[in-house]
N, C-alpha and C positions, 0 to 999 in steps of 0.2 A: 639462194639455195645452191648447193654444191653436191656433187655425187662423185663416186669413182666405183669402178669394178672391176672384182676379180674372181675370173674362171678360178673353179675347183673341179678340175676335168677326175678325180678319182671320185667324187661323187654327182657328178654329171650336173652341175648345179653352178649358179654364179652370187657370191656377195655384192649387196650392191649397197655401200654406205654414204648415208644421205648427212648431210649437215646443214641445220636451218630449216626453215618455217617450210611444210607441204601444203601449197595450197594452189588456187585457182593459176596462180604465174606460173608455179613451177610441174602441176600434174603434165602438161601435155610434152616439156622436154623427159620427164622419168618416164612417161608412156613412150613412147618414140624408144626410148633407150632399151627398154624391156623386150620392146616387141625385137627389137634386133638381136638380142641375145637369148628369145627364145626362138624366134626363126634358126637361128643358130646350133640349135640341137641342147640348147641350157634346158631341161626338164624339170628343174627345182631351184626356185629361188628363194633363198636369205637376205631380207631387208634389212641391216641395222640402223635402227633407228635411236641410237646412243645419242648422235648428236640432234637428233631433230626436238626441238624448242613447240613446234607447232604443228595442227594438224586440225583440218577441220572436213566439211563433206567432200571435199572434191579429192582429199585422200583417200576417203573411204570407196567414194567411185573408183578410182585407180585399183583399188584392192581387190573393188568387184571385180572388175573389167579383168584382171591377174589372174582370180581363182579361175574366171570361163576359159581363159587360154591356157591354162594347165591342165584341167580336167579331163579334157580329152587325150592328153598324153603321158594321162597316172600319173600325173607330177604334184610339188608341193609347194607351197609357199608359207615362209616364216616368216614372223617379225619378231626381232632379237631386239631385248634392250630398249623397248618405254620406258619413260619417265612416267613417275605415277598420273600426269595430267593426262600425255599422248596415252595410256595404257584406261582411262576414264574415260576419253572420246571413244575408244571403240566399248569398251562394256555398256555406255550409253546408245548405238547404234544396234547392239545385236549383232554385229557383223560376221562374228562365229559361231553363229548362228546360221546365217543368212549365205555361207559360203561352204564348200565341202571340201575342200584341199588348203584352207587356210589357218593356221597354226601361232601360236605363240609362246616365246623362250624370255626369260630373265636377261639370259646373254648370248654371244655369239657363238662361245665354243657348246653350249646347250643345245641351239639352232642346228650346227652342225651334226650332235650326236644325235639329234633325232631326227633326221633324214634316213627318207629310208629306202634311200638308193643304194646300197648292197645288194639291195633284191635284186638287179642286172648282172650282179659279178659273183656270190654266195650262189654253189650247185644246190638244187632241190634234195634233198637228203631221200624222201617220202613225199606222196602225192596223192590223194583222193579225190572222185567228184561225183555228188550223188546228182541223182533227180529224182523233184519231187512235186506230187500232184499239188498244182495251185487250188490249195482247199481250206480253209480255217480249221476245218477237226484235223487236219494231218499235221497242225502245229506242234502241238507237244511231241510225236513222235520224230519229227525232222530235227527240233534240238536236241532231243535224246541220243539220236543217231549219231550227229556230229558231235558233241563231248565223249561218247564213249569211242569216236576214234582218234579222239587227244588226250583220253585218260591216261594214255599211260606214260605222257610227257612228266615235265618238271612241273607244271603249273599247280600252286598250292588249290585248295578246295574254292577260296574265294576267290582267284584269279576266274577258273572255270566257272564258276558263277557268272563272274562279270563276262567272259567270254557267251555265253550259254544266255543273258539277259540281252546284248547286243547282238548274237547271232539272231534271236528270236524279235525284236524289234524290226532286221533290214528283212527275213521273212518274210514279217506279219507285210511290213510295206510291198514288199515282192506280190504277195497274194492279194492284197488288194486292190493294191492301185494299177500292178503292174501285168496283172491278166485281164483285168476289166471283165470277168465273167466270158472270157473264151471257153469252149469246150476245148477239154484235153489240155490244158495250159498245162505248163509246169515251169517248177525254178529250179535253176542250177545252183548245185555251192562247189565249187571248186577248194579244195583244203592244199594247201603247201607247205611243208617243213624245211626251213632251212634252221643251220646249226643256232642262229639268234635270234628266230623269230618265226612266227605262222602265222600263213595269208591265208585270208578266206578272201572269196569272191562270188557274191550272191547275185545270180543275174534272172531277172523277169524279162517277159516276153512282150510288153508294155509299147509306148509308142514314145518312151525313154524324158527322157529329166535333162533339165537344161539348166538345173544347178538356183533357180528364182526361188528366195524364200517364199514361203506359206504361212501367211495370218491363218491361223486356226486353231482351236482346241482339237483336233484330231489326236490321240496320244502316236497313230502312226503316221503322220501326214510328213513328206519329205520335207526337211525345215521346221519339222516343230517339235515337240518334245522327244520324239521318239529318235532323232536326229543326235540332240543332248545326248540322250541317254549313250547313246554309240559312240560319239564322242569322249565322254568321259570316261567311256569303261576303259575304250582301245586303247592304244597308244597312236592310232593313224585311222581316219576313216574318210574316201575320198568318193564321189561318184562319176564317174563316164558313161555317156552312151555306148551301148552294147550292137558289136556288129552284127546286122541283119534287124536293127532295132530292139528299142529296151535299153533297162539299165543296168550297168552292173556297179555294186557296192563293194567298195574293194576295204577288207577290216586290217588291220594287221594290229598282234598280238606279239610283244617282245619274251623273248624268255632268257634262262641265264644261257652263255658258253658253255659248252661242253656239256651238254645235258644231253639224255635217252632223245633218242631222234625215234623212235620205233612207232611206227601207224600200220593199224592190223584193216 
């Protein structure tokens, strides 16, 4: 196995292209190497996995082991570029599933454009942040509230849907899992406009997520379907522990260039 890498300091992120079989010999020098280039202030890394031939559990470990050292520093982690085999060991693992900041591209300059690290360098345009009582009947009114102060973006009718289906998933999880029946709970959303994209940031007052999947049928349980759902809507959905406890889920929604930035 062979690696090399290279700093992309304009998205704060480092590629790191492997060649040859990922396994038991080679996990503990790519870990070692990782860990020095996130110590390093790398917040997002791109794996291209173009030349990798092989991959069995002990990459999948590494990948774990990746997403928990990002997640606390909003960052992200791609893999660019399986072959249909490598790209069937993880659909066989569940592992995006099982991780909250980890991502997959066909290739590397895909990897690159969805990063989404401009969020450090792109000004806030527009900013909102509500609170709302950790309640089950206060659901439908809390995603009402938040699409009608993105109605008046770019976003087509079913974008907002799928914004407004993933809002209402990290929510329902916020009120369940993440107040545990405190008195007075409440969950924060933070909304952010910038000119290519809008951040939500759903934070419960919980005793916070440490990113371990969840065997369950729960439709909301962190890690299981309701997890999916957020995933596939967003373009980015990642979780960190929230300071002073709790978590916060951080969504991010792409839009076009040059569009109505206006939040009433």
């Amino acid at each position: 196995m062979d690696y090399s890498i290279d700093r992309r300091e304009e998205h704060h992120a480092c590629v790191v292209r492997v060649d040859g079989d990922i396994d038991l010999g080679a996990v503990p020098e790519l870990r070692q190497a990782l860990d020095q280039v996130i110590e390093t202030g790398c917040s997002n890394v791109v794996i291209d996995l173009t030349g990798v031939t092989y991959a069995d559990s002990s990459a999948l470990g590494l990948l774990v082991w990746l997403d928990h050292q990002l997640q606390p520093r909003s960052g992200k982690a791609v893999l660019a570029g399986a072959n249909r085999d490598v790209e069937r060991i993880f659909e066989l693992s569940g592992l995006f599933l099982a991780t909250g900041c980890l991502e997959e591209t066909d290739d590397l300059a895909s990897a690159m454009a969805c990063l989404d690290t401009v969020s450090d360098t792109t000004e806030v345009e527009r900013g909102h942040s509500l609170s709302i009582a950790a309640d089950v009947q206060r659901l439908a009114e809390a995603r009402e509230r938040i699409v009608a102060l993105i109605r008046d973006l770019d976003f087509s009718d079913s974008a907002l849907f799928d914004i407004q289906v993933a809002l209402g998933e990290a929510l329902a999880n916020a009120v369940r899992h993440g107040s545990r029946g405190q008195d007075g709970a409440v969950v924060t959303v933070a909304i952010a406009v910038h000119t290519d994209r809008v951040v939500f940031e759903v934070t419960d007052m919980g005793s916070g997520f440490d990113g371990e999947h969840t065997c369950s049928d729960d439709l909301y349980a962190v890690g299981g379907r309701g997890v999916m759902f957020m995933r596939a809507l967003m373009d980015s959905v990642c979780f960190a522990s929230a300071e002073g406890g709790g978590t916060t889920v951080r969504l991010v929604k792409h839009r076009a260039v040059d569009a109505p930035s206006a939040l009433r």
